[in-house]
Backbone as XML, in Angstrom:
<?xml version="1.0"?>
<chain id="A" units="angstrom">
  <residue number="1" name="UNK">
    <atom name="N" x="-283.468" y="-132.746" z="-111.897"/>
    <atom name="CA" x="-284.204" y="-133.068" z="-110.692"/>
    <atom name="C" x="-285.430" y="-133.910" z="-111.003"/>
  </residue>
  <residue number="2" name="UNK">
    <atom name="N" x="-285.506" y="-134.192" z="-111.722"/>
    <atom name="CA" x="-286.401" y="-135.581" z="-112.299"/>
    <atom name="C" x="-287.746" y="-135.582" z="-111.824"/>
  </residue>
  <residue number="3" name="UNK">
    <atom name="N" x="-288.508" y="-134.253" z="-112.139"/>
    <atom name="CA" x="-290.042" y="-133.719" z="-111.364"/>
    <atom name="C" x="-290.157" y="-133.644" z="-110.127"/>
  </residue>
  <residue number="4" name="UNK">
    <atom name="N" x="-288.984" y="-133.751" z="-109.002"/>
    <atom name="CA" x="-289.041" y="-132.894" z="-108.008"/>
    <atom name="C" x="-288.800" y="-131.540" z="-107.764"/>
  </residue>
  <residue number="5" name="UNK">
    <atom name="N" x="-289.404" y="-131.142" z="-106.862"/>
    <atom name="CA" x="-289.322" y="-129.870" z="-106.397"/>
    <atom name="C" x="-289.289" y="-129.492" z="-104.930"/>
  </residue>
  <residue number="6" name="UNK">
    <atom name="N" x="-288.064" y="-128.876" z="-104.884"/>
    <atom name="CA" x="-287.767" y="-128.423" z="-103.572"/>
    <atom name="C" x="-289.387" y="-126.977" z="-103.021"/>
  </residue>
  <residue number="7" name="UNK">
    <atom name="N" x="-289.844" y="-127.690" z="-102.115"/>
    <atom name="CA" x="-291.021" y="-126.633" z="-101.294"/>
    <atom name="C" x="-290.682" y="-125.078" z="-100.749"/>
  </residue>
  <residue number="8" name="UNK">
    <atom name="N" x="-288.711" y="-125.197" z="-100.752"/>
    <atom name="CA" x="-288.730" y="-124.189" z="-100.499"/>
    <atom name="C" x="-288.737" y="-122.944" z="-101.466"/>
  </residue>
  <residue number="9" name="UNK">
    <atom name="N" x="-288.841" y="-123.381" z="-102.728"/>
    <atom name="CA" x="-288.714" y="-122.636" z="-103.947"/>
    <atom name="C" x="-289.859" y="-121.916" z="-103.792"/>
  </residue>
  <residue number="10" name="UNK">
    <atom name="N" x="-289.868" y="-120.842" z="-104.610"/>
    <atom name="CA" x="-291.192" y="-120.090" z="-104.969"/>
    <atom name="C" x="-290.666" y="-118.558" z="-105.079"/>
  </residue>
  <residue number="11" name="UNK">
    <atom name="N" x="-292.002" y="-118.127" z="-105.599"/>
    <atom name="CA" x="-291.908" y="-116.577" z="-106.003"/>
    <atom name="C" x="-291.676" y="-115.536" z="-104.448"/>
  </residue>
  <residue number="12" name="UNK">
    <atom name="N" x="-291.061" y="-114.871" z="-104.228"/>
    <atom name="CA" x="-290.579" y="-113.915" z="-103.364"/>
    <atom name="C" x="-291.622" y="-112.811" z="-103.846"/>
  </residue>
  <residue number="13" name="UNK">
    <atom name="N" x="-292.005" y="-112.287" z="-103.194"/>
    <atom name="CA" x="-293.237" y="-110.829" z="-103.030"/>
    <atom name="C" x="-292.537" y="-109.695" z="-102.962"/>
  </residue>
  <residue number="14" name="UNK">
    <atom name="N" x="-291.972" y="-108.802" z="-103.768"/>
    <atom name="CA" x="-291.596" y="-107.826" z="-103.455"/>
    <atom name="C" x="-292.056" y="-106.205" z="-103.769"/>
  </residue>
  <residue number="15" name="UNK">
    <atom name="N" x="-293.396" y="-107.050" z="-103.890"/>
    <atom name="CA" x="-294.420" y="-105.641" z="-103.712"/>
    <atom name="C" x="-294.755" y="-104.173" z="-103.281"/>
  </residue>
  <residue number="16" name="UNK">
    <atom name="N" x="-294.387" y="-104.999" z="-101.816"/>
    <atom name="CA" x="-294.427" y="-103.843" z="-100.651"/>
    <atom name="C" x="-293.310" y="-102.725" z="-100.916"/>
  </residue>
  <residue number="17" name="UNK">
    <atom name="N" x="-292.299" y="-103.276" z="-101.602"/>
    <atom name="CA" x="-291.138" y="-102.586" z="-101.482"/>
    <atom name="C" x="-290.622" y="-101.556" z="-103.175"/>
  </residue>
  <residue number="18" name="UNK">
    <atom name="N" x="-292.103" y="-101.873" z="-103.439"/>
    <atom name="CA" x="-292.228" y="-100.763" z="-104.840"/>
    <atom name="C" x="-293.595" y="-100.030" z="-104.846"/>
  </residue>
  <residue number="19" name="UNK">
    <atom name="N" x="-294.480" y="-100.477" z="-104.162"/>
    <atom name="CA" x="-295.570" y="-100.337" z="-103.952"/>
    <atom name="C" x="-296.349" y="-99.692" z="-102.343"/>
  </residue>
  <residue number="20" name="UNK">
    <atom name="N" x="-295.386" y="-98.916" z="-102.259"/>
    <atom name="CA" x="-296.210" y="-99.075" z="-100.548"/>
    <atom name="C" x="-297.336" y="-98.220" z="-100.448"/>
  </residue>
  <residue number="21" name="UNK">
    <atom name="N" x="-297.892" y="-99.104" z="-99.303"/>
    <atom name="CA" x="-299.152" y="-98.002" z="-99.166"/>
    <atom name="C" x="-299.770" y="-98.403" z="-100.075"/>
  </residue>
  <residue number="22" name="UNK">
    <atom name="N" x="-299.964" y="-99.168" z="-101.398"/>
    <atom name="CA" x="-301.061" y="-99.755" z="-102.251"/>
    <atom name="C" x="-300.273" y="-98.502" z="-103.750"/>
  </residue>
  <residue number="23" name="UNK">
    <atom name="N" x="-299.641" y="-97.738" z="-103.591"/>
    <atom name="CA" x="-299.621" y="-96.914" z="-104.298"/>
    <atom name="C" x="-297.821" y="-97.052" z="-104.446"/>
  </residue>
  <residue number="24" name="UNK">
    <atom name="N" x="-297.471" y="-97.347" z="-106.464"/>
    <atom name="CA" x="-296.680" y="-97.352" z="-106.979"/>
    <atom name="C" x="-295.884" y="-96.076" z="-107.376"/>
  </residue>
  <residue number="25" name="UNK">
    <atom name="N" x="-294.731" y="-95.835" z="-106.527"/>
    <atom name="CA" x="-294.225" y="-94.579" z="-106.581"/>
    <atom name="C" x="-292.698" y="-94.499" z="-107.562"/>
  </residue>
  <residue number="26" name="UNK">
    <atom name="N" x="-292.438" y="-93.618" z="-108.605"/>
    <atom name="CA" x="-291.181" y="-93.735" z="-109.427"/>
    <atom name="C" x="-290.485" y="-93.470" z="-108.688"/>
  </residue>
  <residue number="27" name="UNK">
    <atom name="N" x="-290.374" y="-93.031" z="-107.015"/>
    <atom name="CA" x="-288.985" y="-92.491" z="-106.584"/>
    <atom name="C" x="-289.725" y="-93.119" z="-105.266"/>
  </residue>
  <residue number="28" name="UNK">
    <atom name="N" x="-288.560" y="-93.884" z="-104.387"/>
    <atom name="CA" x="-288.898" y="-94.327" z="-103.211"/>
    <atom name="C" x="-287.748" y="-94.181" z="-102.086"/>
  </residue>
  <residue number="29" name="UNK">
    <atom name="N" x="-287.878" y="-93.791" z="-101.054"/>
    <atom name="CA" x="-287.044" y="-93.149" z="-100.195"/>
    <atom name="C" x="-285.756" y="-92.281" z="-100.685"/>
  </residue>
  <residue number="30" name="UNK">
    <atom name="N" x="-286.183" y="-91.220" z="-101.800"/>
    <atom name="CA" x="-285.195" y="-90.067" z="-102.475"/>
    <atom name="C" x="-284.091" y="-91.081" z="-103.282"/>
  </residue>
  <residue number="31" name="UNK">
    <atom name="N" x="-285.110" y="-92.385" z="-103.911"/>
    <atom name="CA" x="-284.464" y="-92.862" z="-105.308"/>
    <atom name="C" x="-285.209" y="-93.580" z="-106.059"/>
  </residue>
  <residue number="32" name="UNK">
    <atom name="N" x="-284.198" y="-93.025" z="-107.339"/>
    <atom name="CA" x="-284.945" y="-93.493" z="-108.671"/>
    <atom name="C" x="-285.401" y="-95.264" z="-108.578"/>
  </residue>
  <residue number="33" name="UNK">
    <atom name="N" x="-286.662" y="-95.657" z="-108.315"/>
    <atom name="CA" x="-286.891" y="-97.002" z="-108.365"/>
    <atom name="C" x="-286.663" y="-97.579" z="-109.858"/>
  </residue>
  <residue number="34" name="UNK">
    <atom name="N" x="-286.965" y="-97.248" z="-111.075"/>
    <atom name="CA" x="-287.226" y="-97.180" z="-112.842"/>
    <atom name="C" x="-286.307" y="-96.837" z="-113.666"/>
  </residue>
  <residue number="35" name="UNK">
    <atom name="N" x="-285.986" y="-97.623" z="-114.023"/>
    <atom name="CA" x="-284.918" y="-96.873" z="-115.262"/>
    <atom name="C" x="-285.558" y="-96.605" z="-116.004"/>
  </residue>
  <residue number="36" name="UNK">
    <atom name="N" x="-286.426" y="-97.807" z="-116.329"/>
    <atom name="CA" x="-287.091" y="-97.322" z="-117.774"/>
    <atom name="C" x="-288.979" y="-97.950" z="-117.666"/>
  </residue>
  <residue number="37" name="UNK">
    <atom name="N" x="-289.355" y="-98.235" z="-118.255"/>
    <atom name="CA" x="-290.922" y="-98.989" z="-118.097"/>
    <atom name="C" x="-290.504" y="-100.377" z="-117.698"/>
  </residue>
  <residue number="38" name="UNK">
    <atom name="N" x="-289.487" y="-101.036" z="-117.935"/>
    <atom name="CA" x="-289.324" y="-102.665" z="-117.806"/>
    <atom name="C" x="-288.629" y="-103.026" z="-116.685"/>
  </residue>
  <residue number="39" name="UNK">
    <atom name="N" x="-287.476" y="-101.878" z="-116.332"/>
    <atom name="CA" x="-286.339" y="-102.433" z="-115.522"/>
    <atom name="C" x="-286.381" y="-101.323" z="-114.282"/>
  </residue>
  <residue number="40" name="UNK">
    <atom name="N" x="-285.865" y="-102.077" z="-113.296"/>
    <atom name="CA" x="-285.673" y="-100.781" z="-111.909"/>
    <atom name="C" x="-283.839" y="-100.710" z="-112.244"/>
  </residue>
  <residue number="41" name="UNK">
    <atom name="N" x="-284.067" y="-99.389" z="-111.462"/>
    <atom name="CA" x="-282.608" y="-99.105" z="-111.354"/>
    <atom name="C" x="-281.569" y="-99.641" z="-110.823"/>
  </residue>
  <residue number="42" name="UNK">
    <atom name="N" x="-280.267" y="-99.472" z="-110.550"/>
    <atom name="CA" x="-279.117" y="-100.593" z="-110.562"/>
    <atom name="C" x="-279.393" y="-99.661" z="-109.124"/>
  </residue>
  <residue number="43" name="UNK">
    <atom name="N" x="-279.229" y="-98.469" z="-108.587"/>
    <atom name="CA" x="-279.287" y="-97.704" z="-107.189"/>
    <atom name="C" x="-280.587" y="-98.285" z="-106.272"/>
  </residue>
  <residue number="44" name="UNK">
    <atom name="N" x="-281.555" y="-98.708" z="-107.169"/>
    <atom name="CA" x="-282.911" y="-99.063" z="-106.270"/>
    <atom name="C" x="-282.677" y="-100.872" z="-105.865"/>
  </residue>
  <residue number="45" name="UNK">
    <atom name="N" x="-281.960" y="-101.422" z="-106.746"/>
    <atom name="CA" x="-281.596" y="-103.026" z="-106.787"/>
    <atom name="C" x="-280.918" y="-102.810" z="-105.678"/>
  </residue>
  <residue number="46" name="UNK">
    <atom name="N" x="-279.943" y="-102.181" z="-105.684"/>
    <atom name="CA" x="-278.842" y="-102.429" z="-104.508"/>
    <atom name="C" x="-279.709" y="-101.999" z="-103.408"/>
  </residue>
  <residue number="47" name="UNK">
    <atom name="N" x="-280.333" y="-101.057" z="-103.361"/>
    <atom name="CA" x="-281.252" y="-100.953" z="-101.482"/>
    <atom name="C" x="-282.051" y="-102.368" z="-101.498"/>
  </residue>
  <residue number="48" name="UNK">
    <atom name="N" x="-282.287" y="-102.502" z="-102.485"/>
    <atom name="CA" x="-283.343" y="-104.345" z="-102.146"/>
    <atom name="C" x="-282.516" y="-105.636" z="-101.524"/>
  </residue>
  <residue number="49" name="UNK">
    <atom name="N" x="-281.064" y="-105.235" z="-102.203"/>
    <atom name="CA" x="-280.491" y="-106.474" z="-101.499"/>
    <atom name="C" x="-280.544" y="-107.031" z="-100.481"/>
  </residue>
  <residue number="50" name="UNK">
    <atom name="N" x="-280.106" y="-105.980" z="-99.379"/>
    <atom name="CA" x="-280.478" y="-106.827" z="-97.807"/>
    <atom name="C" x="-281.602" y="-107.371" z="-97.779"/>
  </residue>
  <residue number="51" name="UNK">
    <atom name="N" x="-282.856" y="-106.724" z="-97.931"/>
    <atom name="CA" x="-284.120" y="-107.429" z="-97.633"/>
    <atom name="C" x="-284.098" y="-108.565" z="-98.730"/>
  </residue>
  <residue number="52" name="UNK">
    <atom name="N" x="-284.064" y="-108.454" z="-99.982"/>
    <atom name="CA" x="-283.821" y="-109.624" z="-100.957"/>
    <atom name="C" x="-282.654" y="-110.846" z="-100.052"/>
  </residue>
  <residue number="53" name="UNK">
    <atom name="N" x="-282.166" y="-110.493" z="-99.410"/>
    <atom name="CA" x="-281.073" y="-111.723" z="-99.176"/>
    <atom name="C" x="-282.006" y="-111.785" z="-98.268"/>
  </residue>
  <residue number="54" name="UNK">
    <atom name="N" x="-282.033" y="-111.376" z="-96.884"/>
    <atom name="CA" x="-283.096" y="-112.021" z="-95.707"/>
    <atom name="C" x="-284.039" y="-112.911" z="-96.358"/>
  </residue>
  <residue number="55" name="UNK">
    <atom name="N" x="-285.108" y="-112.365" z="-96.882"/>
    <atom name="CA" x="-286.092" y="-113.277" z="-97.710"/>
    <atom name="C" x="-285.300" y="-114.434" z="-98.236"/>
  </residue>
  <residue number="56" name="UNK">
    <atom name="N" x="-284.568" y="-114.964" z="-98.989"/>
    <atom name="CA" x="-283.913" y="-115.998" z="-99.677"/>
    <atom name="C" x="-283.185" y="-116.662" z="-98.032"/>
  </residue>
  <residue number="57" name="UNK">
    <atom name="N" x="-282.678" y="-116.154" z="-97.234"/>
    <atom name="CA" x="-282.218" y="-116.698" z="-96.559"/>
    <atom name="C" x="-283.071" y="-117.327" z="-95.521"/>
  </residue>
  <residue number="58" name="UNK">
    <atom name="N" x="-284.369" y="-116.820" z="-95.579"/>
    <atom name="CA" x="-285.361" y="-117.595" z="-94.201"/>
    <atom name="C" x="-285.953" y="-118.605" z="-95.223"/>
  </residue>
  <residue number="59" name="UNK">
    <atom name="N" x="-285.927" y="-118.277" z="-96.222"/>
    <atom name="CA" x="-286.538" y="-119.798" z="-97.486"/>
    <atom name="C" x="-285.691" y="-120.719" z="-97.370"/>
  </residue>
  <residue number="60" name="UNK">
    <atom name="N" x="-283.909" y="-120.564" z="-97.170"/>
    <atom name="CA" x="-283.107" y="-122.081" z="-97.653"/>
    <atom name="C" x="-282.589" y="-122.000" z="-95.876"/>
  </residue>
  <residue number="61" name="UNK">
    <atom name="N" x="-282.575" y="-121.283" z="-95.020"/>
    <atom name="CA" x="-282.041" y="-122.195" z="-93.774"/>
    <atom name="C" x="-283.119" y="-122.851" z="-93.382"/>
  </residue>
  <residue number="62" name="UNK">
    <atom name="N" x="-281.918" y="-123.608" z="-92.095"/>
    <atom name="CA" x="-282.470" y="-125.339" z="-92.017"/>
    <atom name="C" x="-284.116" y="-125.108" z="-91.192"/>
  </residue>
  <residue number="63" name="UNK">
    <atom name="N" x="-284.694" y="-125.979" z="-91.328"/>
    <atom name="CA" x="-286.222" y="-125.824" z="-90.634"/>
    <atom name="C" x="-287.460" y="-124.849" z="-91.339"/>
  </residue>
  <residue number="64" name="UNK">
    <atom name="N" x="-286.603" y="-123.899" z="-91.773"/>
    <atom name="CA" x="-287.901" y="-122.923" z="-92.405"/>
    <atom name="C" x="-288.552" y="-123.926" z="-93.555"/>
  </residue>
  <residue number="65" name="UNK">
    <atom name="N" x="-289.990" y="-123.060" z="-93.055"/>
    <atom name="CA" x="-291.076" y="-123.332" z="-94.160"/>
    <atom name="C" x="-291.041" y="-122.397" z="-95.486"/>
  </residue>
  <residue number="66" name="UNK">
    <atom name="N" x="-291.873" y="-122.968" z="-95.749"/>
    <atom name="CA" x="-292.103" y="-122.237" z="-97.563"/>
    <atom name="C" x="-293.552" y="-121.654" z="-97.161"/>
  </residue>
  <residue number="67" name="UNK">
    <atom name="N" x="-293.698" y="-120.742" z="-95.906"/>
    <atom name="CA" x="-295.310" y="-120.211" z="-96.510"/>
    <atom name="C" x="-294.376" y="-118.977" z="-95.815"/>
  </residue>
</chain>
């Protein structure tokens, strides 16, 4: 891509959704978020998906912005 960059790229926030309330919890709605110190669980990944796809999907359909 020869130093372009698509605007709709960027980091996704998924803060809220390990963090709520300001406060980082190992178990979030009666599951293991952590496997270990580095990685979340393959059970906590899969509840992120829907919201992980929404997010990716209001970034690449047509018209949306990148803020």
């Amino acid at each position: 891509m020869s130093g372009s960059r698509d605007p709709r790229l960027g980091v996704l926030d998924l803060t809220r959704y390990f963090c709520p309330d300001g406060t980082c919890r190992p178990v979030i709605g009666g599951v293991l978020a952590y496997r270990d110190s580095h990685h979340i669980s393959w059970v906590y990944a899969h509840t992120l998906a829907p919201f992980l796809g929404d997010a990716i999907e209001a970034r690449v359909a047509p018209g949306a912005s990148s803020g």
